[in-house]
C-alpha positions in Angstrom: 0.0 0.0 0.0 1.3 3.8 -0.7 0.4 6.5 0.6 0.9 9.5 -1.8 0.9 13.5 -0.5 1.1 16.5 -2.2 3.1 19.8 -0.3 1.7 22.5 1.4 -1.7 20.7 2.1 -3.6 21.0 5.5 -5.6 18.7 7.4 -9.5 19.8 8.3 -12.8 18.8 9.1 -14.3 15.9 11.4 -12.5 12.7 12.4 -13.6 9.6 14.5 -10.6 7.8 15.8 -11.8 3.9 16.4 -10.6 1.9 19.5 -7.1 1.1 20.6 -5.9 -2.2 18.3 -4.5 -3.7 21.1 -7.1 -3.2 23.6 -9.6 -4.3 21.0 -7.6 -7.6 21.4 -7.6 -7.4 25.3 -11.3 -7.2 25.2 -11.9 -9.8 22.6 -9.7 -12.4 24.8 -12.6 -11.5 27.8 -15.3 -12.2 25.2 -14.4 -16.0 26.3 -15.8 -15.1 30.1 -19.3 -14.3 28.5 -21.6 -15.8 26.2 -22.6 -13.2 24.0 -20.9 -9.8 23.3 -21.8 -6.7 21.1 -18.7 -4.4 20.9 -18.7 -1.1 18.9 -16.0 0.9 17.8 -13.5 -1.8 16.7 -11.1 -1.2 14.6 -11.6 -3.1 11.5 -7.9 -4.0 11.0 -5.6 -7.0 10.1 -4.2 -7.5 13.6 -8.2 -8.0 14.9 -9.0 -10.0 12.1 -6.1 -12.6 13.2 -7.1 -12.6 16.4 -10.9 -13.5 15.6 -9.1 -15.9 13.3 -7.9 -17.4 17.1 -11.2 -17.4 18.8 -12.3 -19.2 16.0 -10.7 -22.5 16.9 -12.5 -22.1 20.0 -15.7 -22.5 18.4 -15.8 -18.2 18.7 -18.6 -17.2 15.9 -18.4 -13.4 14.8 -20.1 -11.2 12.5 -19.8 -7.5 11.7 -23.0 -6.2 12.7 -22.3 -2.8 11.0 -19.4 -0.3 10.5 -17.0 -1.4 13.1 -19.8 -2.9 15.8 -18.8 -6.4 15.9 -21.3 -9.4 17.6 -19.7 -12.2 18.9 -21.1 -15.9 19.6 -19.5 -17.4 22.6 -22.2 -19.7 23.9 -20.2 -22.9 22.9 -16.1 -22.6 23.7 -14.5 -25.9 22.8 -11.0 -27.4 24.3 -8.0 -26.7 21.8 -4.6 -25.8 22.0 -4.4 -21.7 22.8 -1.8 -20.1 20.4 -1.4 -16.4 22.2 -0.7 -15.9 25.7 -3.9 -13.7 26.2 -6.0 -16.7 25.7 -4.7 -18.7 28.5 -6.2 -17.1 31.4 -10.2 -16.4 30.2 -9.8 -20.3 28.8 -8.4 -21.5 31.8 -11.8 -19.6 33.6 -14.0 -20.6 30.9 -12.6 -24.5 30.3 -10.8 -25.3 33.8 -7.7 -26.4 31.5 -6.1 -25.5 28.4 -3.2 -26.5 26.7 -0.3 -24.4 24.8 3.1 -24.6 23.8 5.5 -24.5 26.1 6.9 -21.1 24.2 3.8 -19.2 25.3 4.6 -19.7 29.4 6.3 -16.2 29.7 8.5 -16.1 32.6 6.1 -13.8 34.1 3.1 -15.4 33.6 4.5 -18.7 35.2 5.7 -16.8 38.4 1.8 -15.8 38.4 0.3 -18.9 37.7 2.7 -20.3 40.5 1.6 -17.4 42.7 -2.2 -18.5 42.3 -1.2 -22.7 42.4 -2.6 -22.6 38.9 -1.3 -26.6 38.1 1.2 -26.6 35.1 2.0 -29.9 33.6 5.1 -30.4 31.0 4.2 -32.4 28.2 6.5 -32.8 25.6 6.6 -29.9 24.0 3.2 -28.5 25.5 2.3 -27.4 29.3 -1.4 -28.5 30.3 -2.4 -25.7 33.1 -5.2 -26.3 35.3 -7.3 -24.1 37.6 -6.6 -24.8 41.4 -9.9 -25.4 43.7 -8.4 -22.7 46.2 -6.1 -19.8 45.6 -3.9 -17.0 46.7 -5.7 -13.9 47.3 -3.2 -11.6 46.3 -0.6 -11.2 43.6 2.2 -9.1 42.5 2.3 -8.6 38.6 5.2 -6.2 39.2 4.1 -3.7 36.4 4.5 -6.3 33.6 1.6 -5.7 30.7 0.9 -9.8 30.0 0.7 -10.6 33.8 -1.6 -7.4 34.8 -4.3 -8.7 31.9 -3.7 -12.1 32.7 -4.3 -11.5 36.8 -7.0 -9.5 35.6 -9.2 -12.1 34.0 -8.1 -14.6 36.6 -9.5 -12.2 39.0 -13.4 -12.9 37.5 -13.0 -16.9 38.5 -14.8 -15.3 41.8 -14.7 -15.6 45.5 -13.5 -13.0 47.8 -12.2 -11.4 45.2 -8.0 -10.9 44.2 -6.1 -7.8 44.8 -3.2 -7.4 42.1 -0.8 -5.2 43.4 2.1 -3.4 41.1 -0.6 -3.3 38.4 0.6 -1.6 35.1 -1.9 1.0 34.2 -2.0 1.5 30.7 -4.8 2.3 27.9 -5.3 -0.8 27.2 -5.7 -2.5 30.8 -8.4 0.7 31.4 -10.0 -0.1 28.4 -9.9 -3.9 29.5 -11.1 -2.9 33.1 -13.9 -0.9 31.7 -15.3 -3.8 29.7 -15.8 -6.0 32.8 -17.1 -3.7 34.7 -20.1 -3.3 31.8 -19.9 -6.9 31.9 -20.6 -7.3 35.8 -17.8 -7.6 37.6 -16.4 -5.4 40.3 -13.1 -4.0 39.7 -11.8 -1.2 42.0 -8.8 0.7 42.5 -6.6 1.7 45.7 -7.0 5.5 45.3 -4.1 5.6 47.9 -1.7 2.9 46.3 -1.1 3.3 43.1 -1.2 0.5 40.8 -3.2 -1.9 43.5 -6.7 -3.4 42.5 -9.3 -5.5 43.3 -11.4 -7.5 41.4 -14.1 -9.7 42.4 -15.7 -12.0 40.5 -19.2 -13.8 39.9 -20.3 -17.7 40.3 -21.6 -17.5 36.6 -20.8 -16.0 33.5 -22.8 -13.1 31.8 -25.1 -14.0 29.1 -24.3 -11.7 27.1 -22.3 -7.9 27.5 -22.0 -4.8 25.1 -19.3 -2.3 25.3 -18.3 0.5 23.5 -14.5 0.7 23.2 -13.3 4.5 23.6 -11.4 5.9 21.3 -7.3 5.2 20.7 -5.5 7.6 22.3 -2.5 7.3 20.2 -4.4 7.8 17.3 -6.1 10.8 18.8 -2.6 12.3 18.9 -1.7 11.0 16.0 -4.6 13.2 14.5 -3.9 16.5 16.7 0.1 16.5 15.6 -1.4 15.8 11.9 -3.3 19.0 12.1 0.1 21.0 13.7 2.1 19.8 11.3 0.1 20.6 8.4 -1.6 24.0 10.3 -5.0 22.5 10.1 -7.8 22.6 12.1 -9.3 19.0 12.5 -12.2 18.0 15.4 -11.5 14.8 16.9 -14.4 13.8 18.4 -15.8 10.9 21.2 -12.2 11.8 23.2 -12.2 11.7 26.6 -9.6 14.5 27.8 -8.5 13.4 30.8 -7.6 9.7 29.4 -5.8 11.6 27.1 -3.6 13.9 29.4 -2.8 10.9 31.6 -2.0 8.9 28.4 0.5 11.4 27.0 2.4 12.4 30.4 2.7 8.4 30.0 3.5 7.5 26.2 7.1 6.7 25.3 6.2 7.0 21.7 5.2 10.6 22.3 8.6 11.6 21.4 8.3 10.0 18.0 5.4 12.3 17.5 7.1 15.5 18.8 9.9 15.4 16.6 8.3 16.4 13.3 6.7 19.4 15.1 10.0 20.5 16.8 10.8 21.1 12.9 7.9 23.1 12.4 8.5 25.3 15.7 11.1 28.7 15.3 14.2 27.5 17.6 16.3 24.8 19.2 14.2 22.1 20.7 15.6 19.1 22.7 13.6 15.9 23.8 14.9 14.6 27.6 14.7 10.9 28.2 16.0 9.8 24.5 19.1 10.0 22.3 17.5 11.3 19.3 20.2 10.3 16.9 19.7 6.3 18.2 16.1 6.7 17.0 15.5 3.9 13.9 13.4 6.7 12.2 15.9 9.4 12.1 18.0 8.2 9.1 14.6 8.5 7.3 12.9 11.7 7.7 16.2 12.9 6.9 15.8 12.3 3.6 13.2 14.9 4.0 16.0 17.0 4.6 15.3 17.1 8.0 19.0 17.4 9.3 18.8 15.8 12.4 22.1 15.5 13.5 22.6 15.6 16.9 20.5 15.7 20.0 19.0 19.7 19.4 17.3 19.8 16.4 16.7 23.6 14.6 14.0 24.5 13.2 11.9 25.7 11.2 13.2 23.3 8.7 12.6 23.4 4.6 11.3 19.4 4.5 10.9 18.2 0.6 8.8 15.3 -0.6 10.4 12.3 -0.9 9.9 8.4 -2.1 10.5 6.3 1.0 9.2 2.8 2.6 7.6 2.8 5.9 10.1 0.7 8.5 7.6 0.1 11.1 4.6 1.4 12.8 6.6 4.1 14.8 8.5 5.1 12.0 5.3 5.3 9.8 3.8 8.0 12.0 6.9 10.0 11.6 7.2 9.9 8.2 3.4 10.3 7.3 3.6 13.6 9.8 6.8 14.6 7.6 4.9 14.1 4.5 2.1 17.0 5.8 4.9 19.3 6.6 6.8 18.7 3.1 6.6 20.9 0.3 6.3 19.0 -3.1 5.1 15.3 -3.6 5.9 12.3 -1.4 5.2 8.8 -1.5 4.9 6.1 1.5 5.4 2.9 0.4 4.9 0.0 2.4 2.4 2.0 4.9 0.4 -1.3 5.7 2.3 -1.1 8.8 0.9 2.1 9.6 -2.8 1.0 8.7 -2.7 -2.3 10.4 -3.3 -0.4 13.4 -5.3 2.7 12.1 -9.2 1.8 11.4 -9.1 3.4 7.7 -6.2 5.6 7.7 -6.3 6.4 3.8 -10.0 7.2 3.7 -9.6 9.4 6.9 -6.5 11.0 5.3 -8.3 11.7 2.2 -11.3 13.4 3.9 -9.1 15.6 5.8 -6.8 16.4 3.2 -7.6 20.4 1.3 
């Protein structure tokens, strides 16, 4: 896929960022600890369409109910070998066991599966897990992202209910926690230690749950440096500010972001925390004649289209944010990375584009 500019263009007008990819994916794992679910506001994107792909050996039914609303069939969740590490915790609720490859035991997730006597059997090259009749009532995920979602779901199994302390607070765990509390269950957290929740859970699962996801974040600021970059004047709408503020005081990648706007500003700008000139994405908005040389970068800077393939996803928002700022014609090759994670990035692009 390319992705083709043309200099001295602005962004305006109305855009509707969809839900985080990854806590779309978070959130499609819990579908397994209800029997129906309605979810709106997916992202309609290859990295949700191979995870469906994953419930589906589960016996996981889906349909697209409409633009990015998405109905999901759980009522009968068969035994089968789980293939990502987010399965292994809602199967283990749903089934009792599960079996997966002994590659998918993370380090961190065994130390919590030890932690909760979850039972883990070595066979051959798989481990069998099974759930305990009695467990710990508290755990320490120690601010690791696959062990917070994973003591998260475990937490539903109910009882007195877990508390996970060390919890790593991120978009996508709020967006996780958010969904089961639509779906029923009680999740609450220590307003006076940070990173400490509770969860309790219920003797049954739902019948069925709808949940909105909010909107990403990331590509809410994606959208707001689009419009600086390119002096627009775009409305993103269905954002919730203060998720946003605590997102960016939190967001490594916000520097990624930044730097193509330190080239718009008048000035010497530095970025504290990073080493610019170590950045993978550096050598290639260069080529916009960026002249990023060392750790200040001077601006304002004369950027020029340019032909050049997207590296990664990071990378991709750099260049496509160079490409608004560039005078003459550039072309992104490769930008499937980009909108593997972007719900209709070209037709949003296009819409916006005068």
């Amino acid at each position: 896929m390319t992705l083709k500019f043309n200099g001295n263009t602005r962004l305006e007008g109305d855009v509707f960022p969809s839900g985080s990819v990854y806590s779309s994916i978070s959130v499609l794992a819990g579908s397994l600890l209800a029997n129906e679910l309605l979810l709106h506001n997916v992202p309609l994107v290859g990295k949700v369409k191979e995870f469906l792909n994953s419930l589906a050996v589960f016996g996981v039914k889906h349909t697209w109910s409409a633009k990015n609303s998405l109905q999901l069939d759980c009522s009968v969740v068969t035994s089968a070998e789980a293939s990502d590490p987010i399965l292994i915790a809602p199967l283990l609720i749903r089934l009792g066991e599960v079996t997966i490859k002994k590659t998918l035991l993370l380090p961190e997730l065994t130390q919590l599966f030890k932690d909760l006597e979850i039972v883990i059997n070595i066979e051959g090259e798989n481990a069998v897990l099974r759930m305990p009749q009695t467990s710990s009532k508290t755990v320490n995920v120690e601010n690791n992202l696959a062990a917070s979602i994973a003591a998260l779901f475990l937490g539903t199994a109910g009882g007195e209910g877990l508390v996970i302390n060390n919890f790593l607070l991120t978009e996508e765990t709020l967006d996780l926690i958010e969904f089961l509390k639509s779906s029923g269950y009680e999740v609450l957290e220590n307003q006076k230690v940070y990173g400490q929740l509770k969860i309790k859970g219920v003797t049954t699962l739902p019948a069925s749950s709808v949940f909105s996801l909010p909107a990403s974040s990331l590509e809410s600021a994606f959208w707001a440096s689009g419009a600086v970059m390119s002096f627009g004047d775009v409305t993103i709408n269905n954002v919730s500010r203060e998720r946003l503020i605590s997102f960016l005081s939190k967001f490594t990648m916000l520097g990624a972001l930044l730097i193509p706007l330190m080239l718009r500003a008048s000035g010497e700008s530095r970025i504290s925390g990073i080493k610019i000139t170590d950045e993978p994405y550096i050598k290639d908005i260069n080529l916009f004649d960026a002249k990023i040389f060392s750790e200040t970068i001077t601006g304002p800077a004369s950027l020029r289209g340019v032909k050049v393939a997207v590296p990664d996803f990071t990378g991709g928002l750099v260049l496509i944010l160079a490409a608004l700022g560039s005078s003459g014609r550039s072309e992104l090759l490769e930008a499937e990375k980009v909108c593997d994670f972007f719900d209709n990035l070209p037709q949003k692009l296009e819409q916006l584009l005068h």
